[in-house]
N, C-alpha and C positions, 0 to 999 in steps of 0.2 A: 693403227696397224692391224688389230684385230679384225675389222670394219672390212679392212682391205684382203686379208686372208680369206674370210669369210665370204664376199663378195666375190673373188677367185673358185673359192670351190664351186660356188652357187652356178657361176658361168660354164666351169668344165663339165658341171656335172647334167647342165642345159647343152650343150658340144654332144657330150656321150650320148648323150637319150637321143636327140634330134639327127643321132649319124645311126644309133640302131634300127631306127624311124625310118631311113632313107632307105637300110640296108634290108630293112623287112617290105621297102613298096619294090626293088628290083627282085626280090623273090616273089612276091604277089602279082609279077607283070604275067609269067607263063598261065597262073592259074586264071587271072582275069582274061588272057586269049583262051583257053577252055572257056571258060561261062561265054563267051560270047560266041562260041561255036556249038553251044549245046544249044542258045540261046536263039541260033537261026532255024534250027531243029523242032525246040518243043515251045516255044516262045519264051521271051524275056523273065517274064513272070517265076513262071515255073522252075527256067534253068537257073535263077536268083536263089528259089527257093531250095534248091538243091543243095547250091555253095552254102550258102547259109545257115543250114542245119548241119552240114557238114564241118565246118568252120566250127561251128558251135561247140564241136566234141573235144575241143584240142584244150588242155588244163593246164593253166598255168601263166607265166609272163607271156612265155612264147604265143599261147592262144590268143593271150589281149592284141598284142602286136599283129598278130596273122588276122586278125578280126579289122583292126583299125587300117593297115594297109588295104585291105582288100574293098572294104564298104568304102574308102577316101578312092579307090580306080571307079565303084561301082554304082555311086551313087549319086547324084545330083550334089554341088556345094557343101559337099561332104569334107571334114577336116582328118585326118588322122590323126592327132592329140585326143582321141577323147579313148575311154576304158568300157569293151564289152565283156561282161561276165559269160561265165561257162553256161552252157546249155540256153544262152537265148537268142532269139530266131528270128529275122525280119520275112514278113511276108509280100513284100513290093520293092521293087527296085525305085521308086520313085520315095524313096524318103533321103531326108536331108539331115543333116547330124553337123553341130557346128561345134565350136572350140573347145574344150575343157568339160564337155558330156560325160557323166558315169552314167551309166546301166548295171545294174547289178543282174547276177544270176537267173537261169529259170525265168527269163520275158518271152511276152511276144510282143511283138509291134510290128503293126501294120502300117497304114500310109502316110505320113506324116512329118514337119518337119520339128526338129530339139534344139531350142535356142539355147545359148551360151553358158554354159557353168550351170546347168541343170542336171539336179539330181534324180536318180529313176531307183526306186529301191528293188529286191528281190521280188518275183512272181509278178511283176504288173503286167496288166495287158493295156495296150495302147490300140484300140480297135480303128478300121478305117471308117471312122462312122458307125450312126447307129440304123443308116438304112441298105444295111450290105444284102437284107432277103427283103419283099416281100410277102404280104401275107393275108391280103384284101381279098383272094378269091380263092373259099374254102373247098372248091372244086378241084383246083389243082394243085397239086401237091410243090410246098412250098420253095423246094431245092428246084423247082421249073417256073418261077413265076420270076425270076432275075430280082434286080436291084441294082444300088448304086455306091460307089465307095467315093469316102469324102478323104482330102489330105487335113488329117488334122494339125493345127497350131499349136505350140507348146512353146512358152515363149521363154526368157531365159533366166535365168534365176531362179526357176522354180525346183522343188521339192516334192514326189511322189515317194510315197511311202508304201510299204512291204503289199504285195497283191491287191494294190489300187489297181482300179478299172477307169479307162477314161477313155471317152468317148465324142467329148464335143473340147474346143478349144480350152489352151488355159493361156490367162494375159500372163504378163511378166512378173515373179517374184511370187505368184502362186505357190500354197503349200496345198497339199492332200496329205490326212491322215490315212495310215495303215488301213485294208479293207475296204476303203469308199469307191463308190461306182460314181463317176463322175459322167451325169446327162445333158448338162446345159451348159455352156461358156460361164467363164469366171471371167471378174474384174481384176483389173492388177492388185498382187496385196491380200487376196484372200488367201483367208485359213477354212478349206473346205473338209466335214468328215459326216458321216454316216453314208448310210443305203435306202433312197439316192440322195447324193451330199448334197449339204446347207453349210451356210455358212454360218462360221464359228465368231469370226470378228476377224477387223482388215491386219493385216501388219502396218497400216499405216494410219491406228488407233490415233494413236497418240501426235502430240503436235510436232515432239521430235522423231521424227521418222526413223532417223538411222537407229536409233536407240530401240524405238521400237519392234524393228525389225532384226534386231538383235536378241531380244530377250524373247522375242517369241518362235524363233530360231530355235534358242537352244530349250525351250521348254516342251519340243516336242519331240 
């Protein structure tokens, strides 16, 4: 009977969330016709970049909500179940953001997609790449020599810890310690930390995996 109550709440209380969910994309539909009329103006990018910082500023449930509605109209395979903290700021419209996502506080992130139940802690930066200038020809100065933006992978399960920097792919179930600048792609399973991170040891040490990636979960 208890089993049964409980079970009941758990339901209405997945009803409630998923109808304020609904009721935050029919308010976010006028603002997504803005961005797309600022967007024929100064381009995509830019007029993204605008919502987006703007968005940013609003504290609270209501921000989380007004942030998930808007990037689930404005972004490729984008979910609205997932949580973006106050003051952080995506800088391309071509990122992907999938189910059960936290982002905390004070990010940036650029072009990229966030696979499922992935953690992003405060201050990270999510770069598009590590070859957005170049810088081969010391004659011209380097804000005129262009470059190229990559979408980065972030796969799902993973953990980003407090003003990690990442810059190349991470497999799935990836950890980064607090601090690390991540340069090269990781393996699924790693525990990546310093500057530029190394590997620490896999989550998938040990022969029982679940177990493994349990206790090295909580020991970070």
């Amino acid at each position: 009977m208890a089993q049964l109550k409980v079970g009941s709440i758990m339901n209405f209380r997945g009803l409630l969330k998923r109808s304020i969910k609904n009721a935050f994309l029919l308010l976010a539909m006028p603002v997504y016709a803005c961005y797309w009329l600022l967007a024929i103006i100064s381009g995509s990018d830019s007029a993204f970049q605008t919502f987006s910082q703007t968005l940013s500023l609003i504290p609270g449930k209501v921000g989380i909500y007004s942030r998930a509605a808007f990037y689930r109209l404005a972004c490729p395979n984008t979910s609205d179940d997932i949580s973006i903290g106050f003051l952080t700021v995506f800088s391309h419209r071509d990122t992907s953001i999938h189910r059960g996502v936290y982002i905390g506080p004070q990010c940036n992130i650029g072009k990229c997609t966030i696979g499922t139940n992935t953690l992003i802690g405060s201050g990270v930066h999510i770069l598009s790449g590590s070859r957005q200038h170049e810088f081969s020809n010391i004659k011209i100065p380097i804000q005129d020599q262009g470059g190229r933006y990559k979408k980065i992978e972030i796969g799902e399960n993973c953990w980003l810890g407090n003003q990690a920097l990442v810059m190349e792919e991470l497999k799935p179930h990836t950890i980064v310690a607090a601090g690390s600048v991540v340069t090269k792609p990781s393996n699924s399973g790693d525990i990546l930390a310093g500057n530029p991170a190394r590997l620490v040891k896999s989550r998938f040490a040990s022969t029982d995996g679940v177990s493994a990636m349990k206790s090295d979960t909580g020991a970070l």
